[in-house]
mmCIF file of the N, C-alpha and C atoms, coordinates in Angstrom:
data_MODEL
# 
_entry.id   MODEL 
# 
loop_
_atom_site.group_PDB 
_atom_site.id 
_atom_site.type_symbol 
_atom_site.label_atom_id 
_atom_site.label_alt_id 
_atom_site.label_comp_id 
_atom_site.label_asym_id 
_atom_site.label_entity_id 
_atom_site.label_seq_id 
_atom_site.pdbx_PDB_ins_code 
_atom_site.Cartn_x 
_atom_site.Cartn_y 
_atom_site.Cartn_z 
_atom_site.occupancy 
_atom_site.B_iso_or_equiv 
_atom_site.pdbx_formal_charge 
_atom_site.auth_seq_id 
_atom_site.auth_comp_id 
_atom_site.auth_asym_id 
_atom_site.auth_atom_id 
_atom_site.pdbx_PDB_model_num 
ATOM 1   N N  . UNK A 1 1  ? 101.448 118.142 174.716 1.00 0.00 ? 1  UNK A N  1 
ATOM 2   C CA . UNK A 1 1  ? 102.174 119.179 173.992 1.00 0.00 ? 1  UNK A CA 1 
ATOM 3   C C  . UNK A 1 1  ? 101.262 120.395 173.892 1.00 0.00 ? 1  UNK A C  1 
ATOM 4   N N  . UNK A 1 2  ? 101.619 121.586 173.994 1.00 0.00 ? 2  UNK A N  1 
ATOM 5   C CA . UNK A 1 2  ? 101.190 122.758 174.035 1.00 0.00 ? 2  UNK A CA 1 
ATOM 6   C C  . UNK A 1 2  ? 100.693 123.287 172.104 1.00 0.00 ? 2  UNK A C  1 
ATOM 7   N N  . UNK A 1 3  ? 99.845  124.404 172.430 1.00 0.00 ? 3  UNK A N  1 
ATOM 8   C CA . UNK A 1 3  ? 99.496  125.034 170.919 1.00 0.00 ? 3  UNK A CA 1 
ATOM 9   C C  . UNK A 1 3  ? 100.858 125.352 170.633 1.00 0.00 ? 3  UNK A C  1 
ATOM 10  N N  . UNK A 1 4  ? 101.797 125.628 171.554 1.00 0.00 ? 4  UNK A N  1 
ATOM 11  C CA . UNK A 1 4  ? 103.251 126.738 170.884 1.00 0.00 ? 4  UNK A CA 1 
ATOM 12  C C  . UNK A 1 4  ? 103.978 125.816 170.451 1.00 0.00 ? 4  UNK A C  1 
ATOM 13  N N  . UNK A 1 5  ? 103.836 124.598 170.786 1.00 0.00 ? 5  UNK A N  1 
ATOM 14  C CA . UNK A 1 5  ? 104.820 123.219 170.611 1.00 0.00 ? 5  UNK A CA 1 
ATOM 15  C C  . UNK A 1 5  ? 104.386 123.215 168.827 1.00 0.00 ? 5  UNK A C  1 
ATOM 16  N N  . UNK A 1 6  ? 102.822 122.568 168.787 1.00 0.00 ? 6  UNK A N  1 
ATOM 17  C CA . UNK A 1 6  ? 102.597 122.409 167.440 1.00 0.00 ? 6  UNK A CA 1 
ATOM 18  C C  . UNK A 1 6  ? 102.332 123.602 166.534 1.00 0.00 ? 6  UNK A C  1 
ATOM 19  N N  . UNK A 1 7  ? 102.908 124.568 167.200 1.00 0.00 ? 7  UNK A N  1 
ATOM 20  C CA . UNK A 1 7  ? 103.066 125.944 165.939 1.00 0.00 ? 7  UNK A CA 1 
ATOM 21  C C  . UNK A 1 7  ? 104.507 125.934 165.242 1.00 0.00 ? 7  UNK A C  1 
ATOM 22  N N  . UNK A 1 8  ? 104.924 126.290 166.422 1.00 0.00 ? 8  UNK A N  1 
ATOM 23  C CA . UNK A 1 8  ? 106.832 125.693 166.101 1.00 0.00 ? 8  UNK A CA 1 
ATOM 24  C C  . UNK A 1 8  ? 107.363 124.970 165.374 1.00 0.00 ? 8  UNK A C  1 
ATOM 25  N N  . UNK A 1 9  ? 106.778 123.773 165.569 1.00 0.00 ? 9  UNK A N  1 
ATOM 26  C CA . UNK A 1 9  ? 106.602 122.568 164.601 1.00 0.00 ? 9  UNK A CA 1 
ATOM 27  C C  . UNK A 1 9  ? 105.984 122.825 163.202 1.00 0.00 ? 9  UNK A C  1 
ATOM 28  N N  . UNK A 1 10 ? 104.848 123.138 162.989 1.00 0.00 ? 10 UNK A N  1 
ATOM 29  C CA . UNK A 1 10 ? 104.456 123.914 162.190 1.00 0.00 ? 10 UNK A CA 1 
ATOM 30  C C  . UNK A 1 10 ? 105.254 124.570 160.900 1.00 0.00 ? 10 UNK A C  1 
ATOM 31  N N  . UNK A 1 11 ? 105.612 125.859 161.740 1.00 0.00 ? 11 UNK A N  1 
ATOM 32  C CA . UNK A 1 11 ? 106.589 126.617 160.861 1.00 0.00 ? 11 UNK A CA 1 
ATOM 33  C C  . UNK A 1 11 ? 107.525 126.134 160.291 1.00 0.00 ? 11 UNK A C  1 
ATOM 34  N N  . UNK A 1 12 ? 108.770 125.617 161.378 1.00 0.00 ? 12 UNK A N  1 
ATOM 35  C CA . UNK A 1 12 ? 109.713 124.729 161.097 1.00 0.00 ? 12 UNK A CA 1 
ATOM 36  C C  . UNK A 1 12 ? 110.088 123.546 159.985 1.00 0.00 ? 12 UNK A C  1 
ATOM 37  N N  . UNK A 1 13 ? 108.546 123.236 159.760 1.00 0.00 ? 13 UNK A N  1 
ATOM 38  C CA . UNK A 1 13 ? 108.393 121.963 159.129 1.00 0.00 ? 13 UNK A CA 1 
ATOM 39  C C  . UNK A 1 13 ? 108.977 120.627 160.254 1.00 0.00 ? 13 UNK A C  1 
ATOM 40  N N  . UNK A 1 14 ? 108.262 120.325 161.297 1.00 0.00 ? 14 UNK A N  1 
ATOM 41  C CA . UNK A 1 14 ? 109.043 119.487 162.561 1.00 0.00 ? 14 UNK A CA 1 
ATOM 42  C C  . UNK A 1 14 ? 107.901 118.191 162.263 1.00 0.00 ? 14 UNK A C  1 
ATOM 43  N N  . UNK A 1 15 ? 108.513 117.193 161.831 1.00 0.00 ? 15 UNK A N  1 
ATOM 44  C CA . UNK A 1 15 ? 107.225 115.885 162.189 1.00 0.00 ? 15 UNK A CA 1 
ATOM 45  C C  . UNK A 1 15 ? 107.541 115.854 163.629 1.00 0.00 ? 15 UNK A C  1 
ATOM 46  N N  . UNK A 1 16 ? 106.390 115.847 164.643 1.00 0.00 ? 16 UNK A N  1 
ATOM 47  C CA . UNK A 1 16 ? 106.378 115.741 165.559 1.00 0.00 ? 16 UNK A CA 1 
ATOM 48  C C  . UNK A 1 16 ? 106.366 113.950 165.994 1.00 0.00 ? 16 UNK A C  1 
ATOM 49  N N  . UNK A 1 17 ? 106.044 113.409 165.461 1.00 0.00 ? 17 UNK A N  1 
ATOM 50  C CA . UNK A 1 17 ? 106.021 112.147 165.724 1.00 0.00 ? 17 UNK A CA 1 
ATOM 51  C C  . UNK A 1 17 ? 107.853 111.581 165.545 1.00 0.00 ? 17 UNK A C  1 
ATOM 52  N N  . UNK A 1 18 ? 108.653 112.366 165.021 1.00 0.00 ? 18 UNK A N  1 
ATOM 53  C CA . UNK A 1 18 ? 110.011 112.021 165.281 1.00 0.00 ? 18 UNK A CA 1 
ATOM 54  C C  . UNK A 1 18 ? 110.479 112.797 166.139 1.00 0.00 ? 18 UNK A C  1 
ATOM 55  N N  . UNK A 1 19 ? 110.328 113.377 167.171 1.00 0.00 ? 19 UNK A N  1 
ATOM 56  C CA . UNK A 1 19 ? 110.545 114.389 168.233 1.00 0.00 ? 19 UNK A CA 1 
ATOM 57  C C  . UNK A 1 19 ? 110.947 113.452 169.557 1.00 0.00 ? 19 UNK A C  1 
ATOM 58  N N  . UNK A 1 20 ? 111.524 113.892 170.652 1.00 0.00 ? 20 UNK A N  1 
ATOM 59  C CA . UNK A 1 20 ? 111.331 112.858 170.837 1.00 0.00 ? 20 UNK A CA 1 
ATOM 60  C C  . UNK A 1 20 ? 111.461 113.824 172.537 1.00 0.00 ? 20 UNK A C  1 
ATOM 61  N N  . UNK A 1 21 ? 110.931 113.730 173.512 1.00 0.00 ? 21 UNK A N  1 
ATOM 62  C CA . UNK A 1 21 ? 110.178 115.237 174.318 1.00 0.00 ? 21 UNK A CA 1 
ATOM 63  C C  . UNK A 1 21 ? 110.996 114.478 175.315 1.00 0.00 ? 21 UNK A C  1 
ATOM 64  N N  . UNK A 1 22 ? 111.164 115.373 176.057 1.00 0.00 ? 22 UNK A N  1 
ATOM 65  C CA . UNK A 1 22 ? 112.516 115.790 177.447 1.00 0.00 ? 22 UNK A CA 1 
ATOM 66  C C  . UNK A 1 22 ? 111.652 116.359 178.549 1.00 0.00 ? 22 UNK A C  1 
ATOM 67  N N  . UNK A 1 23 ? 110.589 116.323 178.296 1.00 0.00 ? 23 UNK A N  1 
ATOM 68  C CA . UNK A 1 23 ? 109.722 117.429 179.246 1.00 0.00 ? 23 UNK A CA 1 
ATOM 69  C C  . UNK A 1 23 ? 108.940 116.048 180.003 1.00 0.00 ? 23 UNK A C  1 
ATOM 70  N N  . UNK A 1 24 ? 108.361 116.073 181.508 1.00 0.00 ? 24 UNK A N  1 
ATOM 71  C CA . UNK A 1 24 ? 107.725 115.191 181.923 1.00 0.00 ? 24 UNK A CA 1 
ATOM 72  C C  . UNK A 1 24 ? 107.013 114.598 181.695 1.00 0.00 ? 24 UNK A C  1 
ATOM 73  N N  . UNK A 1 25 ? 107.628 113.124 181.526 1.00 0.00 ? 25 UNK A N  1 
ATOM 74  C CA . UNK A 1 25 ? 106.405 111.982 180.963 1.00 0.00 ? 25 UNK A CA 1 
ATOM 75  C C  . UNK A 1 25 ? 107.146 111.820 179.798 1.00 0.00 ? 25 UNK A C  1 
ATOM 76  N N  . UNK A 1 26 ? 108.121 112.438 178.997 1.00 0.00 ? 26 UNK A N  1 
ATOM 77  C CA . UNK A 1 26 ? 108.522 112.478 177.746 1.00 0.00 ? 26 UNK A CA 1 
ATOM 78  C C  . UNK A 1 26 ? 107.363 113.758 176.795 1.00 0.00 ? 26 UNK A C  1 
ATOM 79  N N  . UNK A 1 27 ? 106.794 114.776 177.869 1.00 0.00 ? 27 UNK A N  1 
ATOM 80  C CA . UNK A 1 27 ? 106.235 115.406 176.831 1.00 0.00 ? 27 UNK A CA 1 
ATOM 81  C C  . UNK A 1 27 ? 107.245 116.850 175.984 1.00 0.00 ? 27 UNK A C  1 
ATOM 82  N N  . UNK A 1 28 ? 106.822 116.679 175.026 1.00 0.00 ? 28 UNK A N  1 
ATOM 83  C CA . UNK A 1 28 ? 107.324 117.568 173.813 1.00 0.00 ? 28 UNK A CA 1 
ATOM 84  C C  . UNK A 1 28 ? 107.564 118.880 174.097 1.00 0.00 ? 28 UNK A C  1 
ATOM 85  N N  . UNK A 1 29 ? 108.908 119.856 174.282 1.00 0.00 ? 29 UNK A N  1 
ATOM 86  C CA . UNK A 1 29 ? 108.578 120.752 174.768 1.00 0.00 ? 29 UNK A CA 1 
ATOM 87  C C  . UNK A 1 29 ? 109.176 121.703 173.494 1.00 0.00 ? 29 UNK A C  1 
ATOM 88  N N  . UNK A 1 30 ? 109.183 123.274 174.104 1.00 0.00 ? 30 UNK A N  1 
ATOM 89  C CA . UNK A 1 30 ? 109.668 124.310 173.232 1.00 0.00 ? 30 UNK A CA 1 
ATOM 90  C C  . UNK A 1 30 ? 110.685 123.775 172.642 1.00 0.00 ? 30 UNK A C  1 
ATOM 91  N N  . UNK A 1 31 ? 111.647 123.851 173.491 1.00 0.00 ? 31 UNK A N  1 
ATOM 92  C CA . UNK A 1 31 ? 113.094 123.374 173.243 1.00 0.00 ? 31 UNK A CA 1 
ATOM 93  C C  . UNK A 1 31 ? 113.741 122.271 172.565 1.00 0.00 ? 31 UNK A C  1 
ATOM 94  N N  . UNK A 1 32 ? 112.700 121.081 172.520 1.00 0.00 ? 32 UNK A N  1 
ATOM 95  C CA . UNK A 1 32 ? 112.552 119.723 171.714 1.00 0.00 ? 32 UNK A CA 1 
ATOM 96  C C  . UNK A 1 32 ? 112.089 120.320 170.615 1.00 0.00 ? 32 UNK A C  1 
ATOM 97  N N  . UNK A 1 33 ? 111.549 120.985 170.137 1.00 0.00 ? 33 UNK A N  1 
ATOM 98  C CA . UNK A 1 33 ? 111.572 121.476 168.761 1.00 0.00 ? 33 UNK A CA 1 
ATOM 99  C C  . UNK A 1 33 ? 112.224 122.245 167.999 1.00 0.00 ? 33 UNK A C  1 
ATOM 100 N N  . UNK A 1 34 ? 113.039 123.321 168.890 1.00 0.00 ? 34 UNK A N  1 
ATOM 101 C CA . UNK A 1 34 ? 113.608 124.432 168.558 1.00 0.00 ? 34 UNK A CA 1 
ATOM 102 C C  . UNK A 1 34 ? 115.583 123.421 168.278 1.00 0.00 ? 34 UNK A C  1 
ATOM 103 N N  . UNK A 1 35 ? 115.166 122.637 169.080 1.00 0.00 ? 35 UNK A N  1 
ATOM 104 C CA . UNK A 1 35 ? 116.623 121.547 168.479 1.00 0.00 ? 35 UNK A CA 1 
ATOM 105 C C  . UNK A 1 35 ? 116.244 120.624 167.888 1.00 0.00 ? 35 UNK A C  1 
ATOM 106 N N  . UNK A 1 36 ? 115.043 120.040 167.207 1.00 0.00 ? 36 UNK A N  1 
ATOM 107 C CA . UNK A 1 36 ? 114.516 118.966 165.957 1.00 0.00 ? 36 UNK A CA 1 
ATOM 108 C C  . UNK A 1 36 ? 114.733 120.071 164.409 1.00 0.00 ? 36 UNK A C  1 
ATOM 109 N N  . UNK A 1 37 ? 114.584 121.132 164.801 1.00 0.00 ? 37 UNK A N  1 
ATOM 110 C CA . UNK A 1 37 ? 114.935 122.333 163.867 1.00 0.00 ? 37 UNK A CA 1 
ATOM 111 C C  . UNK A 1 37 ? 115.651 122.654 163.452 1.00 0.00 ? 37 UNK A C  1 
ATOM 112 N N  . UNK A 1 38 ? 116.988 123.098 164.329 1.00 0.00 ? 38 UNK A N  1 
ATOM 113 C CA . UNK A 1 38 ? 118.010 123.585 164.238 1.00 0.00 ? 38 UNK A CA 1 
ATOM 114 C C  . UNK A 1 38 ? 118.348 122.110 163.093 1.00 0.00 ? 38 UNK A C  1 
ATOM 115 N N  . UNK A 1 39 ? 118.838 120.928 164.128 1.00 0.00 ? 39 UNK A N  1 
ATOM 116 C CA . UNK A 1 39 ? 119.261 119.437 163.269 1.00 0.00 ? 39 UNK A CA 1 
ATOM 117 C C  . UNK A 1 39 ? 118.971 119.630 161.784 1.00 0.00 ? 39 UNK A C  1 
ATOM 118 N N  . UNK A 1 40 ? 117.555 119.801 161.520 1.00 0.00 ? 40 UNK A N  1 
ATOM 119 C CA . UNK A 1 40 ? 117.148 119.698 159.826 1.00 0.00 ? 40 UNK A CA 1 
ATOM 120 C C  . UNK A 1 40 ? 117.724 120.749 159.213 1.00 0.00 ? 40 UNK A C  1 
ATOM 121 N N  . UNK A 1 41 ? 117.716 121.442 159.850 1.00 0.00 ? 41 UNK A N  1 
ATOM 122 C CA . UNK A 1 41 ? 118.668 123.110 159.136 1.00 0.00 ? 41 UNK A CA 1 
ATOM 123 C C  . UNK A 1 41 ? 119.960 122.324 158.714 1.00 0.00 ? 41 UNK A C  1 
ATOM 124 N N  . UNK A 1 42 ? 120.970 122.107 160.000 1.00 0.00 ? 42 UNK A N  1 
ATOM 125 C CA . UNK A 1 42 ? 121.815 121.512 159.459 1.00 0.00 ? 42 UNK A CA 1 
ATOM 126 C C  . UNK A 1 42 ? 122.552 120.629 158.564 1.00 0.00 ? 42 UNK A C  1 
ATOM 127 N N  . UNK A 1 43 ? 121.733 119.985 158.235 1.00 0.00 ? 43 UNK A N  1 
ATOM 128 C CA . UNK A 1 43 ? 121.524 118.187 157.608 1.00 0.00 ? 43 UNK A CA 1 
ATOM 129 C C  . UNK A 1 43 ? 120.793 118.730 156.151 1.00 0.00 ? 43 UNK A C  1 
ATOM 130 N N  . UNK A 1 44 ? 120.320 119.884 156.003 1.00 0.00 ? 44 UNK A N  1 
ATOM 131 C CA . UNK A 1 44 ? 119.739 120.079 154.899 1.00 0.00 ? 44 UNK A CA 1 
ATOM 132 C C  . UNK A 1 44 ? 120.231 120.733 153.932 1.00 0.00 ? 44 UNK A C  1 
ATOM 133 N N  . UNK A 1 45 ? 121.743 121.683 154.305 1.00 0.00 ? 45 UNK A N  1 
ATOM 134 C CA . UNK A 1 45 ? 122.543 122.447 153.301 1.00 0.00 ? 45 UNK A CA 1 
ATOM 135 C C  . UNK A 1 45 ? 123.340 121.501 152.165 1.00 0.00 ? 45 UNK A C  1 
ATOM 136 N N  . UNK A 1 46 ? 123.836 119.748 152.642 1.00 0.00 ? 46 UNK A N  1 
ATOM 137 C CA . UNK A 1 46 ? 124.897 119.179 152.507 1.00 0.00 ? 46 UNK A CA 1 
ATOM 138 C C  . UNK A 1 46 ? 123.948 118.697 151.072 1.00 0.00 ? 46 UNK A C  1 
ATOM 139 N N  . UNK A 1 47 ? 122.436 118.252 151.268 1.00 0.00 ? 47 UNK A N  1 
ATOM 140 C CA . UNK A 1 47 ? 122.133 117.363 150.242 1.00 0.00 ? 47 UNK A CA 1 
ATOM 141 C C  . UNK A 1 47 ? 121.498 118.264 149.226 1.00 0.00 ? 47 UNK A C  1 
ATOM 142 N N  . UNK A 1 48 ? 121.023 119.949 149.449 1.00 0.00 ? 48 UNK A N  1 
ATOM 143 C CA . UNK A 1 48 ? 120.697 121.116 148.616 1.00 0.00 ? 48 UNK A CA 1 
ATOM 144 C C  . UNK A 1 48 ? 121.835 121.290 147.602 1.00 0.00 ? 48 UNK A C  1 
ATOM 145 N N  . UNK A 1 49 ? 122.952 121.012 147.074 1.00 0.00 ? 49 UNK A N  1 
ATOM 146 C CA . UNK A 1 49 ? 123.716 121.095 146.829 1.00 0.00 ? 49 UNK A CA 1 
ATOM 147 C C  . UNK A 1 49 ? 123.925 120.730 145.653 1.00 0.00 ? 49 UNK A C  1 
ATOM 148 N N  . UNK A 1 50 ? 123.611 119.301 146.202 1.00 0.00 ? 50 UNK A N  1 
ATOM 149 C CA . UNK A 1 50 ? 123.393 118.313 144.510 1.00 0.00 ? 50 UNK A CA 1 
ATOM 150 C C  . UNK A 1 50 ? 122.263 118.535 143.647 1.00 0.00 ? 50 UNK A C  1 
ATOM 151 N N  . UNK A 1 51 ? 120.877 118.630 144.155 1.00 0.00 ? 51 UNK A N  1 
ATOM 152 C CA . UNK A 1 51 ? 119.619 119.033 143.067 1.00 0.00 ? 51 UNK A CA 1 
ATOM 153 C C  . UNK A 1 51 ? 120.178 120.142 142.608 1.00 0.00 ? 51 UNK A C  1 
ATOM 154 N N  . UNK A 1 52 ? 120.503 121.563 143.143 1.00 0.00 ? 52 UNK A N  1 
ATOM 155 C CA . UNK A 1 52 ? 121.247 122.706 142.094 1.00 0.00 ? 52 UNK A CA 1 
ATOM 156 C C  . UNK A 1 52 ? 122.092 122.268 140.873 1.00 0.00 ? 52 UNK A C  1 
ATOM 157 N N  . UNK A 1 53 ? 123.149 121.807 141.347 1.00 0.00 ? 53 UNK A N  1 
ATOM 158 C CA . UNK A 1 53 ? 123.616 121.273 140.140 1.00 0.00 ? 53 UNK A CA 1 
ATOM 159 C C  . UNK A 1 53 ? 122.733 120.649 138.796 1.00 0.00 ? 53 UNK A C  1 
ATOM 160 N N  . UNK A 1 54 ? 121.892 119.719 139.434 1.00 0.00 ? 54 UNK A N  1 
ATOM 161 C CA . UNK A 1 54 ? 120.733 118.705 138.385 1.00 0.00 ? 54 UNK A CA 1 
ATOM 162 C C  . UNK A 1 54 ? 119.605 119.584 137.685 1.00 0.00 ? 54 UNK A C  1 
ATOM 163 N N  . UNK A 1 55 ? 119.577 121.181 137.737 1.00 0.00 ? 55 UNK A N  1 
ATOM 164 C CA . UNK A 1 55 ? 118.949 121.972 137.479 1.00 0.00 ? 55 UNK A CA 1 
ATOM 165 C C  . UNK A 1 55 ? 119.272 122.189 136.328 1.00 0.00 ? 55 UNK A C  1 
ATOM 166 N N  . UNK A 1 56 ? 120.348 121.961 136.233 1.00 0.00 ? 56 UNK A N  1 
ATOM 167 C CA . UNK A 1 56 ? 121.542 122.771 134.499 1.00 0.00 ? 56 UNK A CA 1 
ATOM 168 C C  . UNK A 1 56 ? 120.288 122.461 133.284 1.00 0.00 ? 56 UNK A C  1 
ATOM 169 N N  . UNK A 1 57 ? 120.289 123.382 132.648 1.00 0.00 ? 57 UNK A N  1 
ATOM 170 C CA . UNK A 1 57 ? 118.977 122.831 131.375 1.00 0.00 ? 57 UNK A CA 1 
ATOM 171 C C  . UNK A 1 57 ? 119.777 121.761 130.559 1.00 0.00 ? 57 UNK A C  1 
ATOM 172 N N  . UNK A 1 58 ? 118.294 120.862 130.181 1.00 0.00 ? 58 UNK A N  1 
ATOM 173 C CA . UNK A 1 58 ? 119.485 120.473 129.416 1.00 0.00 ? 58 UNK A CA 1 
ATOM 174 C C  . UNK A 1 58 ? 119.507 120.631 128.084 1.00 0.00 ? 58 UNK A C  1 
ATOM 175 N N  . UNK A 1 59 ? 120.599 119.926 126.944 1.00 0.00 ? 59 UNK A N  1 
ATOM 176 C CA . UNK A 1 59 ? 120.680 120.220 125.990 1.00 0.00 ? 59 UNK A CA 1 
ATOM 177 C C  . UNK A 1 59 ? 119.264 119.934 125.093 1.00 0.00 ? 59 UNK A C  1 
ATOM 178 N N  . UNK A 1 60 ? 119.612 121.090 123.973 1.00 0.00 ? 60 UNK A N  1 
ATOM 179 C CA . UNK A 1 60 ? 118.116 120.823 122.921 1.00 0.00 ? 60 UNK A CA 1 
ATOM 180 C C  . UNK A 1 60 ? 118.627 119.933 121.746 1.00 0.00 ? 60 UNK A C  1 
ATOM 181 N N  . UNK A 1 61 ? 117.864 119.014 121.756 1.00 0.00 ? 61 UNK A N  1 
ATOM 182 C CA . UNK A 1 61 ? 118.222 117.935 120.454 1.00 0.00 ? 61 UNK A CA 1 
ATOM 183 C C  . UNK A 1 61 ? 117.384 118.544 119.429 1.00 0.00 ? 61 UNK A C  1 
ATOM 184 N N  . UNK A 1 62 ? 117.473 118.983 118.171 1.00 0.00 ? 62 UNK A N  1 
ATOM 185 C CA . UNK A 1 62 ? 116.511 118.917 117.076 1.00 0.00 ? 62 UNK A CA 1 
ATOM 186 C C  . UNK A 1 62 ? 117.032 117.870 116.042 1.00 0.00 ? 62 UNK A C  1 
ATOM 187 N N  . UNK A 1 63 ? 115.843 117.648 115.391 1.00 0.00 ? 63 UNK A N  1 
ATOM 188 C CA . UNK A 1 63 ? 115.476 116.386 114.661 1.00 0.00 ? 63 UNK A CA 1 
ATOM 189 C C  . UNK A 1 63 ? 115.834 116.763 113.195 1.00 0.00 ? 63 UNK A C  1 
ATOM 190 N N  . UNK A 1 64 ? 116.375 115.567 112.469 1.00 0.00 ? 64 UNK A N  1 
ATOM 191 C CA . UNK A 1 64 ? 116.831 116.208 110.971 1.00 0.00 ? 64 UNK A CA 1 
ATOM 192 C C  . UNK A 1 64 ? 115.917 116.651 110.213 1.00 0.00 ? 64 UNK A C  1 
ATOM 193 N N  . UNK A 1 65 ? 114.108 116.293 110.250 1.00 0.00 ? 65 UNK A N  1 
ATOM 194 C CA . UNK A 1 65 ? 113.139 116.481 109.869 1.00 0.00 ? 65 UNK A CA 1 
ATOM 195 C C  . UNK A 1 65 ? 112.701 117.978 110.101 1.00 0.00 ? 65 UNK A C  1 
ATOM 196 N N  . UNK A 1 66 ? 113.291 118.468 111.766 1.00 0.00 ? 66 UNK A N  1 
ATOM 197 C CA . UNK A 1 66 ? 112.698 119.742 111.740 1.00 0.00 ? 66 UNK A CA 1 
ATOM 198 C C  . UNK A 1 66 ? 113.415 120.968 110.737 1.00 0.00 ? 66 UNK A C  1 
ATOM 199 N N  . UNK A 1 67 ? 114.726 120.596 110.209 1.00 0.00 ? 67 UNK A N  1 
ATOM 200 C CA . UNK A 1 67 ? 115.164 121.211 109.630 1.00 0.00 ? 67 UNK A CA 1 
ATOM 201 C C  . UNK A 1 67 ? 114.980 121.256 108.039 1.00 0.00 ? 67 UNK A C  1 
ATOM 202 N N  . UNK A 1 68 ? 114.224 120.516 107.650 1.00 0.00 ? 68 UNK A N  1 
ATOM 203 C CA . UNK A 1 68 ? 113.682 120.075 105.867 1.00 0.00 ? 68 UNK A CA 1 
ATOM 204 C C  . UNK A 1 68 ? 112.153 121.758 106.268 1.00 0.00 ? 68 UNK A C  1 
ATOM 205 N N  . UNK A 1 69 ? 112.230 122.000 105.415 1.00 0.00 ? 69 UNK A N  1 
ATOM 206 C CA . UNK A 1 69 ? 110.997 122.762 104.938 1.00 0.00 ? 69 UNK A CA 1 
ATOM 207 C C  . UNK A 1 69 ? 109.403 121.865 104.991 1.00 0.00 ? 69 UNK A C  1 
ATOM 208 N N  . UNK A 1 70 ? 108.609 122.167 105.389 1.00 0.00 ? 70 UNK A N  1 
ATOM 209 C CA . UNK A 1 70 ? 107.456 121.224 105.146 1.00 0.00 ? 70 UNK A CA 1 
ATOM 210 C C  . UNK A 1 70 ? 106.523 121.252 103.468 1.00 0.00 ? 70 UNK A C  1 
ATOM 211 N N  . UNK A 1 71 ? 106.170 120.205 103.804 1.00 0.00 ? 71 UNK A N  1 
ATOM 212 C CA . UNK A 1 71 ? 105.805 119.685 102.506 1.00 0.00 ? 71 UNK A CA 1 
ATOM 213 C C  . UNK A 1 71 ? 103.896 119.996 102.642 1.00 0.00 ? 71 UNK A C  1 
ATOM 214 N N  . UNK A 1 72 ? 103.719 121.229 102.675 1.00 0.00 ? 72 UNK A N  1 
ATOM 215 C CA . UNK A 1 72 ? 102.305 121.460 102.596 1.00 0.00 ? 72 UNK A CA 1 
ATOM 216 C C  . UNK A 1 72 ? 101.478 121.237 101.433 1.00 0.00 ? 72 UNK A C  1 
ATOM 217 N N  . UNK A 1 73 ? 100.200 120.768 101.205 1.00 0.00 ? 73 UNK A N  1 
ATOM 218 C CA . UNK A 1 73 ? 99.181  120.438 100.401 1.00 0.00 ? 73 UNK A CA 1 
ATOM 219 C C  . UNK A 1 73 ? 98.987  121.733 99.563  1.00 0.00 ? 73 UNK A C  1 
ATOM 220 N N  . UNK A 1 74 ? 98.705  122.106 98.437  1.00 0.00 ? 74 UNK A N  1 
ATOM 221 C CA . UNK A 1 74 ? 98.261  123.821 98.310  1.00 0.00 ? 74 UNK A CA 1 
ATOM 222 C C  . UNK A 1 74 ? 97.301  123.981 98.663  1.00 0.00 ? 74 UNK A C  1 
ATOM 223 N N  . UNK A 1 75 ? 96.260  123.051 98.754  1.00 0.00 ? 75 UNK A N  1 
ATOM 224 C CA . UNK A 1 75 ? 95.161  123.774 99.425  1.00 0.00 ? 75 UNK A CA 1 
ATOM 225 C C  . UNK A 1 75 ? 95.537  124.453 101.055 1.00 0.00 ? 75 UNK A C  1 
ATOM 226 N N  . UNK A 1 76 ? 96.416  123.968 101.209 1.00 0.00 ? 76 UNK A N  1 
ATOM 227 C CA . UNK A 1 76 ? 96.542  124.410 102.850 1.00 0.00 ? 76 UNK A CA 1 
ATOM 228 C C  . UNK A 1 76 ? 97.262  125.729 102.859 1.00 0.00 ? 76 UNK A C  1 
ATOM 229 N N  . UNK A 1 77 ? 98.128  125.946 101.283 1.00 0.00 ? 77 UNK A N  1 
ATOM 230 C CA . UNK A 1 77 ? 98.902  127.042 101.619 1.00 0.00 ? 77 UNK A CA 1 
ATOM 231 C C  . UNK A 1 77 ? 97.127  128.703 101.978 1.00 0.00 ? 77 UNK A C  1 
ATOM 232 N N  . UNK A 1 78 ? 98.099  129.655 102.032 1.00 0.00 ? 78 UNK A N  1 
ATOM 233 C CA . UNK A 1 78 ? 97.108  130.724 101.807 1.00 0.00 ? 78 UNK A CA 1 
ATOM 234 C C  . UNK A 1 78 ? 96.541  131.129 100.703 1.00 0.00 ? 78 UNK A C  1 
ATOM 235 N N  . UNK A 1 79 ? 95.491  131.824 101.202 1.00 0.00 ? 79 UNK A N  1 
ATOM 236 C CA . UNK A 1 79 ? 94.593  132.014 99.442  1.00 0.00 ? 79 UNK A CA 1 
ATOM 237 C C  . UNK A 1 79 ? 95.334  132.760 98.831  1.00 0.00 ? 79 UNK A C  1 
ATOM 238 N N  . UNK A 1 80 ? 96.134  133.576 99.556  1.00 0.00 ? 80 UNK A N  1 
ATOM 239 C CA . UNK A 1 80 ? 96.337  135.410 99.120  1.00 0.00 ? 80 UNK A CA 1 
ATOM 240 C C  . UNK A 1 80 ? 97.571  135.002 98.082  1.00 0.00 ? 80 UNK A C  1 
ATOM 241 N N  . UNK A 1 81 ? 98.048  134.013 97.540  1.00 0.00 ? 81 UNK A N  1 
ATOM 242 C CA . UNK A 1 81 ? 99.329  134.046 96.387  1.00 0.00 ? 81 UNK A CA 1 
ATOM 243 C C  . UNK A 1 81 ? 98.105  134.329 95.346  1.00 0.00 ? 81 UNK A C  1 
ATOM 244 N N  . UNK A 1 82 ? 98.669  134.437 94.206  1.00 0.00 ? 82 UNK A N  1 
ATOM 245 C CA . UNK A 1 82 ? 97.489  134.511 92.684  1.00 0.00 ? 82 UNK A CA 1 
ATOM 246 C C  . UNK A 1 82 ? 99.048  133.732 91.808  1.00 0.00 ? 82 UNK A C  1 
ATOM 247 N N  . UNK A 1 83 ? 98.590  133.166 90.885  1.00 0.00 ? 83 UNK A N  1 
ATOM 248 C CA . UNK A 1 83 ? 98.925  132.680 89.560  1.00 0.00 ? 83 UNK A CA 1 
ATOM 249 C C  . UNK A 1 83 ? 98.601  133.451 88.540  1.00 0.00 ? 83 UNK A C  1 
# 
């Protein structure tokens, strides 16, 4: 396989080891990649589809506790009140 083979691949995102080469001997050519490519393009819109959806935020639960006022020590409050 050529540097242009494993650039292609490269970019593409192509495992070359699932390729499967048309070129003599079975070696890997331009064109064996430029259609291992195209395929994943295709095959990749159908299942993008569903994670979007699974994105939705989800709901915020708060706790009955966060809604009570806290029960601070006075030493913890600030100095700055006076009596």
């Amino acid at each position: 396989m050529t540097p242009l083979v494993r650039k292609l691949a490269a970019e593409n995102g192509v495992d070359l080891a699932t390729v499967k080469g048309t070129g003599v001997g079975g070696r890997i050519r331009k064109q064996d990649v430029t259609a291992a490519a195209e395929a994943a393009k295709a095959a990749a819109p159908a299942p993008a589809a569903a994670p979007a959806a699974a994105k939705k935020a989800p709901a915020l639960e708060v706790s009955p506790s966060a809604a009570r006022p806290s029960r601070c020590p006075a030493s913890a409050r600030s100095s700055a009140t006076t009596w």
